[in-house]
TIKELUM-558722 format. One record per residue: residue number from 1; x, z, y of N, C-alpha, C in turn; residue in three letters. Coordinates in Angstrom, 3 decimals, always signed. Layout:
! residues N
<rec torti="NUM" n_x="X" n_z="Z" n_y="Y" ca_x="X" ca_z="Z" ca_y="Y" c_x="X" c_z="Z" c_y="Y" nuvo="ALA"/>
...
! end
This chain:
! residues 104
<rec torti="1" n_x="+15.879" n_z="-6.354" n_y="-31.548" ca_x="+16.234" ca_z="-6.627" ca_y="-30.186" c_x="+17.362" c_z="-7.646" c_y="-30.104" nuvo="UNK"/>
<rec torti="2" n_x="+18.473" n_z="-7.532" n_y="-30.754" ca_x="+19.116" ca_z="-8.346" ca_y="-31.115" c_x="+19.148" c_z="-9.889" c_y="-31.619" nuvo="UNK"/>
<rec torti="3" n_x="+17.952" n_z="-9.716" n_y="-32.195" ca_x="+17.504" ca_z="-11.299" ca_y="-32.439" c_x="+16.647" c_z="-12.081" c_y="-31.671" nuvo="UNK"/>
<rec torti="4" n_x="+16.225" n_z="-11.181" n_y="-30.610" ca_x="+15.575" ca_z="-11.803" ca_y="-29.414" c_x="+16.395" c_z="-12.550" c_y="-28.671" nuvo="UNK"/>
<rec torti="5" n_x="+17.543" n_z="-11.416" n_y="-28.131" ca_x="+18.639" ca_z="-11.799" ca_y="-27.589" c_x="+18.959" c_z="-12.892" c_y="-27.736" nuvo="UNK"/>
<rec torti="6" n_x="+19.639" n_z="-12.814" n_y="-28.923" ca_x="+19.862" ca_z="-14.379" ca_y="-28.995" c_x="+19.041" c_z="-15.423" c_y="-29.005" nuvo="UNK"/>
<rec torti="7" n_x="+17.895" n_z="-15.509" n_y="-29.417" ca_x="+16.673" ca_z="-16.056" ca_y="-29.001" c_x="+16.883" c_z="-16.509" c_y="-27.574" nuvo="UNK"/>
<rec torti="8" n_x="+16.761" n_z="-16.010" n_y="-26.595" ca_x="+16.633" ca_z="-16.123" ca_y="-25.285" c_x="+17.489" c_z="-17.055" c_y="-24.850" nuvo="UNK"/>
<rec torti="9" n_x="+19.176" n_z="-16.328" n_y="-24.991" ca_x="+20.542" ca_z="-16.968" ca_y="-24.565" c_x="+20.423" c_z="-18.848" c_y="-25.502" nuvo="UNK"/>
<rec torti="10" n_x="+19.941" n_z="-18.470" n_y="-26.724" ca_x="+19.727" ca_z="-20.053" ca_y="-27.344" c_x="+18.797" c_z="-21.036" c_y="-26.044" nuvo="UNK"/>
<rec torti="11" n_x="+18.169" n_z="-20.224" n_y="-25.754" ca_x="+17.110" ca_z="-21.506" ca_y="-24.959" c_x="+17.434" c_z="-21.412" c_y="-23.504" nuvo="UNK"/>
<rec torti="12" n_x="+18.848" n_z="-20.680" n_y="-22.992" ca_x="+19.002" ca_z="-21.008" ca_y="-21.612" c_x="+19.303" c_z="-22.652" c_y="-21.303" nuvo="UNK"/>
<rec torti="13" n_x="+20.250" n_z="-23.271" n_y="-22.150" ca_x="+20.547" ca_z="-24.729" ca_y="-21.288" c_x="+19.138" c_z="-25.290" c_y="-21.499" nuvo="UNK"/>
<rec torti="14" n_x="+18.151" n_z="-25.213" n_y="-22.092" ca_x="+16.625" ca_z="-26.135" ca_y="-22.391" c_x="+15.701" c_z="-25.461" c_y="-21.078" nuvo="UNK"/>
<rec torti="15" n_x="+15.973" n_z="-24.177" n_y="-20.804" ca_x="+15.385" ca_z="-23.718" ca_y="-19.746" c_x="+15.813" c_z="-24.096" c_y="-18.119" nuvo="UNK"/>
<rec torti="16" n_x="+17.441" n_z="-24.601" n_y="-18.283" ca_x="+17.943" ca_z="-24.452" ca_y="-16.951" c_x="+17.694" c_z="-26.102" c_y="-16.841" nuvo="UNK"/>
<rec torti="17" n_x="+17.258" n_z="-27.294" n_y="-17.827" ca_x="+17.427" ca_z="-28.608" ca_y="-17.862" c_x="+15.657" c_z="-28.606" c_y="-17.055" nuvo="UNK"/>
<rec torti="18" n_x="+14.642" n_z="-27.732" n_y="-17.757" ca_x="+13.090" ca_z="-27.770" ca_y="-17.164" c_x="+13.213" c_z="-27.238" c_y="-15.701" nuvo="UNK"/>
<rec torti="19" n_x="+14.314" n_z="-26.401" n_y="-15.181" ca_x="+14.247" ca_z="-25.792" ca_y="-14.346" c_x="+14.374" c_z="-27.048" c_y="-13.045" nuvo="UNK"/>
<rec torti="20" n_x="+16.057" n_z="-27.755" n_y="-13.582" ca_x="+15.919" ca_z="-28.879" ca_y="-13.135" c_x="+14.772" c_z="-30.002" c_y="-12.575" nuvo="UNK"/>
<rec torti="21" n_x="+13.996" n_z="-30.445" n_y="-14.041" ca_x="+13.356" ca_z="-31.276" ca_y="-13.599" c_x="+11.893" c_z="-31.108" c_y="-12.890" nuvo="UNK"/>
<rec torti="22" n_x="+11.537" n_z="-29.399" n_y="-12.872" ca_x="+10.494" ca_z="-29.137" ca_y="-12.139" c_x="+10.995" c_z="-29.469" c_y="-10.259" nuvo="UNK"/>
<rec torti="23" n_x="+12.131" n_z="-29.267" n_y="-10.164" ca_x="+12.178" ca_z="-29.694" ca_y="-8.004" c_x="+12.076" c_z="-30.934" c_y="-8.273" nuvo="UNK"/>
<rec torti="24" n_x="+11.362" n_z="-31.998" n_y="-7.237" ca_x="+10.362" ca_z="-32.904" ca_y="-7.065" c_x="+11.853" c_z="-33.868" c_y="-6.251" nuvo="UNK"/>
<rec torti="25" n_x="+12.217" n_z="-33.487" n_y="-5.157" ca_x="+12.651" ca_z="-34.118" ca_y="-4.345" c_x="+14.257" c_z="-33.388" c_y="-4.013" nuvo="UNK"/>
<rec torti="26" n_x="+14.449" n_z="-32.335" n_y="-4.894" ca_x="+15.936" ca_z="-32.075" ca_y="-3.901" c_x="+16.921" c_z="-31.964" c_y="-4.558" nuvo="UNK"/>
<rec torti="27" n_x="+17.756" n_z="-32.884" n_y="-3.093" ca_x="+19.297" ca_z="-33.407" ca_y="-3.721" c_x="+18.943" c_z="-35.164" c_y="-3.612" nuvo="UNK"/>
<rec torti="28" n_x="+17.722" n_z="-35.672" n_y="-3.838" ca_x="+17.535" ca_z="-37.066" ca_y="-3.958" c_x="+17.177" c_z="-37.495" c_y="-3.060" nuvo="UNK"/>
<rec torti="29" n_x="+17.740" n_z="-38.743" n_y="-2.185" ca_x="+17.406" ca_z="-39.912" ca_y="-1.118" c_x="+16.435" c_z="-40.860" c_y="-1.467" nuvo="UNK"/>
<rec torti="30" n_x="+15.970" n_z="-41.645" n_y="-0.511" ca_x="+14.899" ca_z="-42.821" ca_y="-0.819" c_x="+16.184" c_z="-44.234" c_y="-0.670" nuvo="UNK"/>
<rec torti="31" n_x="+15.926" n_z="-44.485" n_y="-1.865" ca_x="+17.571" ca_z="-45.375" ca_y="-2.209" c_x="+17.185" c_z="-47.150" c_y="-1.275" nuvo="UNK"/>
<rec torti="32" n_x="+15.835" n_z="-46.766" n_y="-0.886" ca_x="+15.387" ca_z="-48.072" ca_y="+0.028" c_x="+16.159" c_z="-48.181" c_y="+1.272" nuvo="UNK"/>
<rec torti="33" n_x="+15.699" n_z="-46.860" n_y="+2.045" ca_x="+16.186" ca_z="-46.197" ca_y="+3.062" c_x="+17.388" c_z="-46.357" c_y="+3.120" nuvo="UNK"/>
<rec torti="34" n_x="+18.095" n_z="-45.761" n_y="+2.055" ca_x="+19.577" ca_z="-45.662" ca_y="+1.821" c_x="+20.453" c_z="-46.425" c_y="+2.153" nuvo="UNK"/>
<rec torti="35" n_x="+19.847" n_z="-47.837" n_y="+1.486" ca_x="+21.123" ca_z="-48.978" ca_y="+1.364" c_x="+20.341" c_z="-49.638" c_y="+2.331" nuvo="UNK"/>
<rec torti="36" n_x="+19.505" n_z="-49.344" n_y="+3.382" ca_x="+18.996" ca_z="-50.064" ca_y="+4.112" c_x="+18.182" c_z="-51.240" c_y="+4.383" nuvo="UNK"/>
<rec torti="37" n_x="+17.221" n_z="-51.167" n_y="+3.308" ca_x="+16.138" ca_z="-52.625" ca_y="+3.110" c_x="+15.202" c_z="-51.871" c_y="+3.001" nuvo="UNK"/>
<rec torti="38" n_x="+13.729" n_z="-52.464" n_y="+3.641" ca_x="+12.657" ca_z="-52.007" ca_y="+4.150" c_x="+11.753" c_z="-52.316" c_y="+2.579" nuvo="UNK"/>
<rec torti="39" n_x="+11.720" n_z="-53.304" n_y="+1.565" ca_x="+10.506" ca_z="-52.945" ca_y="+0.258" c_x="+11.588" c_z="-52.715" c_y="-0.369" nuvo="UNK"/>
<rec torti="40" n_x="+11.391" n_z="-51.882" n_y="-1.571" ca_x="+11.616" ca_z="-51.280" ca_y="-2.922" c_x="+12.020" c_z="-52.469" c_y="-4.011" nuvo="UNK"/>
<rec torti="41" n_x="+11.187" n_z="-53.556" n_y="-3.637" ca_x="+12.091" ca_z="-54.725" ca_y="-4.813" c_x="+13.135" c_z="-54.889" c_y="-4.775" nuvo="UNK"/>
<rec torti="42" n_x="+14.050" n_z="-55.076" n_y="-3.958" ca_x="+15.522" ca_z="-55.389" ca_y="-4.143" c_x="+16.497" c_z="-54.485" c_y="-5.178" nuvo="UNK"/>
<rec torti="43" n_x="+15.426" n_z="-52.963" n_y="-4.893" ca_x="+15.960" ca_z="-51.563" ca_y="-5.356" c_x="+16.026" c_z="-51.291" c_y="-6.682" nuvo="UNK"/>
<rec torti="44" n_x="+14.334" n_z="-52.061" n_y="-7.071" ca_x="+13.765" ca_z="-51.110" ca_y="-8.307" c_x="+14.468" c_z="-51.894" c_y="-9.661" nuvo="UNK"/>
<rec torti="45" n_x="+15.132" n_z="-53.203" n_y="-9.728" ca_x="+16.025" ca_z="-53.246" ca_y="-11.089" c_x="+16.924" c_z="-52.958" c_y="-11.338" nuvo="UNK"/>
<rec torti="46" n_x="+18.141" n_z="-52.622" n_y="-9.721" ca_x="+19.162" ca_z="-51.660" ca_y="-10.409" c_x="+18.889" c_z="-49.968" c_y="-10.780" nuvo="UNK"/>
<rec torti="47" n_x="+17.797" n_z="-49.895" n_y="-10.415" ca_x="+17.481" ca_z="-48.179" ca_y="-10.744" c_x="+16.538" c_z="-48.152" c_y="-11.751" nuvo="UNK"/>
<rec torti="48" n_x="+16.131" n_z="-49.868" n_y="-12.968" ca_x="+14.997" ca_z="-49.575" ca_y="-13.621" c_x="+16.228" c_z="-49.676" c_y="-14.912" nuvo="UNK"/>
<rec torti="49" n_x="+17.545" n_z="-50.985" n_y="-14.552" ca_x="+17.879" ca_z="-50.837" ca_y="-15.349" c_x="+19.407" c_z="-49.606" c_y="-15.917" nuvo="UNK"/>
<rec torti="50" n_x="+19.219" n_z="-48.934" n_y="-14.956" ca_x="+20.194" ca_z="-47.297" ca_y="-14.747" c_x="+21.454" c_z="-48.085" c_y="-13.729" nuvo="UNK"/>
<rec torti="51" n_x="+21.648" n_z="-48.786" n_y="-13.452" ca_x="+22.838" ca_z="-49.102" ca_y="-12.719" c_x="+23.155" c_z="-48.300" c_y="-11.540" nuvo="UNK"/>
<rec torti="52" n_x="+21.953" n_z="-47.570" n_y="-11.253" ca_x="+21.766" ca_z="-46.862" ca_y="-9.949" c_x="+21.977" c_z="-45.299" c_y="-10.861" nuvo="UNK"/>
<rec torti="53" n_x="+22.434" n_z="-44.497" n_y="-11.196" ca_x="+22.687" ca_z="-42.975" ca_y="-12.345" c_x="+21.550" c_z="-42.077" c_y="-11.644" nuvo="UNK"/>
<rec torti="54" n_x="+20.999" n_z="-41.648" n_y="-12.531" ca_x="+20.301" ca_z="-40.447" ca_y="-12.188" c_x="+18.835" c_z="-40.901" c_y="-11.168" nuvo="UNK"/>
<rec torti="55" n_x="+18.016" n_z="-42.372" n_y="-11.309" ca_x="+17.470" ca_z="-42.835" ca_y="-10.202" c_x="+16.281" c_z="-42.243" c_y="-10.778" nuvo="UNK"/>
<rec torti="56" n_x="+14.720" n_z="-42.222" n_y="-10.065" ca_x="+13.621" ca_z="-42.534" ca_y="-11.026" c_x="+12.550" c_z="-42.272" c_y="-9.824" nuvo="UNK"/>
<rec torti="57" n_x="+11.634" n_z="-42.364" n_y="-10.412" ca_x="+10.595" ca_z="-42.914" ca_y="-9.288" c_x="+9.899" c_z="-42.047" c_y="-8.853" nuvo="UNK"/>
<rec torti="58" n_x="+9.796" n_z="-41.698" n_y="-7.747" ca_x="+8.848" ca_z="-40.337" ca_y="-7.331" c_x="+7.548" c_z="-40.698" c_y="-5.926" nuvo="UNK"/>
<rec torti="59" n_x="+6.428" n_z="-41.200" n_y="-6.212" ca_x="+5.410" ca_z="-41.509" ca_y="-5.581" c_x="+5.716" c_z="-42.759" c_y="-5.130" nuvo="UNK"/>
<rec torti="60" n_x="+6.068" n_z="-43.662" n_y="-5.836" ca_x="+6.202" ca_z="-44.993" ca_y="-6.018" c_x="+7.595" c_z="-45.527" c_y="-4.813" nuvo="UNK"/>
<rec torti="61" n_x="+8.080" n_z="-44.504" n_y="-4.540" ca_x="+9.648" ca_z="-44.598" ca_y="-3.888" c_x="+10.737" c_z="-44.164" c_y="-5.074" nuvo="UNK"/>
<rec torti="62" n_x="+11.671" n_z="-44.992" n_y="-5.015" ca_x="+13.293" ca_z="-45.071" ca_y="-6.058" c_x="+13.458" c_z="-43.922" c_y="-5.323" nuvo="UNK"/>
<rec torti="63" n_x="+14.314" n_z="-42.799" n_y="-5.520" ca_x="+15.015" ca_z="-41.572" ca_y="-5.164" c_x="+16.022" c_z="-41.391" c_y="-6.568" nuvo="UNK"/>
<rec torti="64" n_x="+17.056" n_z="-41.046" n_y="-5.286" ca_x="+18.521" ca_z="-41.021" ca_y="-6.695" c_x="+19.217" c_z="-40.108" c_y="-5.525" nuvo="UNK"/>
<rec torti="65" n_x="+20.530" n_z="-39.470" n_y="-6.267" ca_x="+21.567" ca_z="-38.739" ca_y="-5.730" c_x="+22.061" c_z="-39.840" c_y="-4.291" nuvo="UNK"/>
<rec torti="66" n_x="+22.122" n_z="-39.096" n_y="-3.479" ca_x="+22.969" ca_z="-39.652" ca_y="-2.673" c_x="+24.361" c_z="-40.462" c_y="-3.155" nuvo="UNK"/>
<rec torti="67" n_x="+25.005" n_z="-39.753" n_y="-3.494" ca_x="+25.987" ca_z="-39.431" ca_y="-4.843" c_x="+26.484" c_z="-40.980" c_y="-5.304" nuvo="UNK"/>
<rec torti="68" n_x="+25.105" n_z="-41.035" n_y="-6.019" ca_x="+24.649" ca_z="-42.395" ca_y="-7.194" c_x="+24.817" c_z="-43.465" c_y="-6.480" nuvo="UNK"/>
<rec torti="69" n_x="+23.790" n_z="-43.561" n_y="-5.330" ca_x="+23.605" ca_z="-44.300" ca_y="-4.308" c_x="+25.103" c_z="-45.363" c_y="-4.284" nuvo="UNK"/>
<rec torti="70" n_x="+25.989" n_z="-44.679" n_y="-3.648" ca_x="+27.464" ca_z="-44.419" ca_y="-2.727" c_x="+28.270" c_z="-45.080" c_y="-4.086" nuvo="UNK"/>
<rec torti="71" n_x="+28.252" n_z="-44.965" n_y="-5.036" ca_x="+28.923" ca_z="-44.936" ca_y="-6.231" c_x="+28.395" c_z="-46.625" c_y="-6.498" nuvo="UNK"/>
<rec torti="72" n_x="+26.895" n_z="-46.637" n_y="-6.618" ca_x="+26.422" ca_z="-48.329" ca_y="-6.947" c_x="+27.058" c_z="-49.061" c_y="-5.862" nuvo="UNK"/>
<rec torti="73" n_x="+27.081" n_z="-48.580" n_y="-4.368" ca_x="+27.047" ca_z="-49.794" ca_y="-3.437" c_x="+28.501" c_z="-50.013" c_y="-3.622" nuvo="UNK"/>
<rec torti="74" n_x="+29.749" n_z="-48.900" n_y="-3.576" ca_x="+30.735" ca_z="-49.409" ca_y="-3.832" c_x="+31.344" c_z="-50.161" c_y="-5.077" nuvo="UNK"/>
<rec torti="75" n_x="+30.846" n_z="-50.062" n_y="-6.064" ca_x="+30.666" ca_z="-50.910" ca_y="-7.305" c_x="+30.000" c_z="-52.327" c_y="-7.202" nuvo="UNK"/>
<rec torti="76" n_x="+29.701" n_z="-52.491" n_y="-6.277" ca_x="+29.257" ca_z="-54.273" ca_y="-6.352" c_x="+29.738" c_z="-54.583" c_y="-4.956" nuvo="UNK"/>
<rec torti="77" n_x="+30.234" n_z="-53.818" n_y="-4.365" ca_x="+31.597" ca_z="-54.374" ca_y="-3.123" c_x="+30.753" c_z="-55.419" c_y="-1.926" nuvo="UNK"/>
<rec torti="78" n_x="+31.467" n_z="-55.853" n_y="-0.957" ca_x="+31.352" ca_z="-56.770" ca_y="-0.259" c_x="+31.680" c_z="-58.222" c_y="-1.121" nuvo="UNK"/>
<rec torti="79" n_x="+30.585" n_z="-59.155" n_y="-0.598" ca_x="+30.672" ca_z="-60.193" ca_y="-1.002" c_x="+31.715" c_z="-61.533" c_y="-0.369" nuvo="UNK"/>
<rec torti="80" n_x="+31.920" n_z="-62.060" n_y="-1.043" ca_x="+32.482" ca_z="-63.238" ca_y="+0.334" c_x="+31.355" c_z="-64.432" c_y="+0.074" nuvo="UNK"/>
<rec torti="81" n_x="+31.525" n_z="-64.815" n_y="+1.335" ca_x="+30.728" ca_z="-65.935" ca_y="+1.738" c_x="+31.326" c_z="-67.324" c_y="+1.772" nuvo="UNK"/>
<rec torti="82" n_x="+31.335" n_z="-68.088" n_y="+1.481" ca_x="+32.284" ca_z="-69.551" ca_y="+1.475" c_x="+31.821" c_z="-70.512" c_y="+2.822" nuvo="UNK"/>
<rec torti="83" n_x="+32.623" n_z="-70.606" n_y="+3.397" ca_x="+32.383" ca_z="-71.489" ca_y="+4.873" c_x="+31.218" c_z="-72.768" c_y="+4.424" nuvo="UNK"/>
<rec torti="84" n_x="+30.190" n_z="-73.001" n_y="+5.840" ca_x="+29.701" ca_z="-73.980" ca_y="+5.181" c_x="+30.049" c_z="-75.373" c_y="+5.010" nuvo="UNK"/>
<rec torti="85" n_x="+29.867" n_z="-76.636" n_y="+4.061" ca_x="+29.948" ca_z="-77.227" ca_y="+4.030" c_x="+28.744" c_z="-78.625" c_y="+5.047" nuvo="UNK"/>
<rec torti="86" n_x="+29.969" n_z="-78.714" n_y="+6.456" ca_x="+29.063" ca_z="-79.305" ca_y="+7.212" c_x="+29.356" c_z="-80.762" c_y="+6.832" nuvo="UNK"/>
<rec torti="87" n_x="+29.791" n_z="-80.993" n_y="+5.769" ca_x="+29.930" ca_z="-82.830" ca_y="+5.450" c_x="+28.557" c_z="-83.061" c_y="+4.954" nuvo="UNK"/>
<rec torti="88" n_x="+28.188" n_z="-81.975" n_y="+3.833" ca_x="+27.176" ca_z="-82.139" ca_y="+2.857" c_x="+26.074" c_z="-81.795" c_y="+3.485" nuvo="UNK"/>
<rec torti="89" n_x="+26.105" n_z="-80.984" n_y="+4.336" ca_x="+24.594" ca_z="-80.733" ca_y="+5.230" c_x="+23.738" c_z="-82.094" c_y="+5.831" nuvo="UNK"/>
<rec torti="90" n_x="+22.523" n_z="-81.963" n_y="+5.325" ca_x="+21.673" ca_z="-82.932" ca_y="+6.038" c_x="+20.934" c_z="-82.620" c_y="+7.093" nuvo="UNK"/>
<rec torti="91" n_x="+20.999" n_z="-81.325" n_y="+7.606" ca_x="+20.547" ca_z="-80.936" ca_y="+8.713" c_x="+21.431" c_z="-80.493" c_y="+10.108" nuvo="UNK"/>
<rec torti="92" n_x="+22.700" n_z="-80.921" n_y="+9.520" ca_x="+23.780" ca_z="-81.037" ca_y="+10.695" c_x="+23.739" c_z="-81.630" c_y="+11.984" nuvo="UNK"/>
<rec torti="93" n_x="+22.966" n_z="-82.793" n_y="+11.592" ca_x="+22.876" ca_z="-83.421" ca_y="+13.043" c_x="+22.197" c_z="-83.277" c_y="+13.942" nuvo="UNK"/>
<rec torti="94" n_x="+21.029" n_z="-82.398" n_y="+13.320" ca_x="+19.699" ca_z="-81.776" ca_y="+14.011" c_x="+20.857" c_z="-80.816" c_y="+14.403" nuvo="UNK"/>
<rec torti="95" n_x="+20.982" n_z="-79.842" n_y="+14.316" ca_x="+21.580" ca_z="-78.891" ca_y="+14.580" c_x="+22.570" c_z="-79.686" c_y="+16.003" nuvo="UNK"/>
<rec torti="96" n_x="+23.475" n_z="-80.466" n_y="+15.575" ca_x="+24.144" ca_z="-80.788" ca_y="+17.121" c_x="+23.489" c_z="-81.187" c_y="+17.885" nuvo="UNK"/>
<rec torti="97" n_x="+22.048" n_z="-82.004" n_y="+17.727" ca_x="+21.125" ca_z="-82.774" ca_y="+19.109" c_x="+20.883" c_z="-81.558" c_y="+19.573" nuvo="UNK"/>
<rec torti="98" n_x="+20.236" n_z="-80.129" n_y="+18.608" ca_x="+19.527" ca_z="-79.326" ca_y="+19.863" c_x="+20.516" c_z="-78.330" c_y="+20.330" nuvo="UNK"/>
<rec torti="99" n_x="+22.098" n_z="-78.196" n_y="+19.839" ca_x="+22.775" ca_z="-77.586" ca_y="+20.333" c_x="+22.988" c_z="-77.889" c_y="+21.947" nuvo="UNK"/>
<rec torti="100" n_x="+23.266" n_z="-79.477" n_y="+21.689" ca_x="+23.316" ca_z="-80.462" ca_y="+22.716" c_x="+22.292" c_z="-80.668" c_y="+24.013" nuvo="UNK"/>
<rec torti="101" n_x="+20.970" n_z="-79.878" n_y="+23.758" ca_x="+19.937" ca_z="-79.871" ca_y="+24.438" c_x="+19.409" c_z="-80.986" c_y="+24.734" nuvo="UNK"/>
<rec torti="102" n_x="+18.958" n_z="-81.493" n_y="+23.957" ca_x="+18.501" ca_z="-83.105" ca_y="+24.326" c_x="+18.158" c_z="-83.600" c_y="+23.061" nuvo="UNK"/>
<rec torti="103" n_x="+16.850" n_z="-84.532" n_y="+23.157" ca_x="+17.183" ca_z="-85.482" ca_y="+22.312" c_x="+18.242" c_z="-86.834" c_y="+21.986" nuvo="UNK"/>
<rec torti="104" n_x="+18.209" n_z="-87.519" n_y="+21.193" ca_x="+19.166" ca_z="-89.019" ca_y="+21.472" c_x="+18.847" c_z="-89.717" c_y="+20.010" nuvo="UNK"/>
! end
């Protein structure tokens, strides 16, 4: 009896890891949804190449921890944008005729 015992208690963390990966969907967001873009490409290389923790694919939707999610977006931050360069633009002047409403 004793060597069952331990038998058993040996295979709880292997049992509680299957236990895990048998729920399908809970605890995990649709990381499309999430960060707010309507197809899955933008999604599927930071979650193919783990940048996204804990991501993986469940009926051809990315689903990851909320968690994970929150953790990637603040890890690649707001971007800055650099003012444009209206010297170098060749479509500047279009831009002022029809601002201008008119041709000339």
């Amino acid at each position: 009896m004793k060597g069952l015992r331990g038998l058993v208690l040996a295979a709880v963390p292997e049992l509680a890891a299957l236990i895990d990966c048998a729920r399908p969907d809970e605890g995990l967001v649709d990381v499309a949804s999430f960060v707010g873009v309507s197809k899955q490409r933008p999604i599927a290389g930071p979650c193919r190449r783990g940048e996204i923790t804990n991501a993986r694919k469940v009926a051809r939707r990315w689903k990851a921890p909320a968690a994970s999610v929150r953790a990637w977006l603040e890890a690649k931050g707001p971007r800055l944008v650099g003012p444009r360069d209206a010297e170098g633009d060749e479509l500047e002047p279009m831009r002022r005729r029809l601002l201008a409403g008119g041709r000339r």
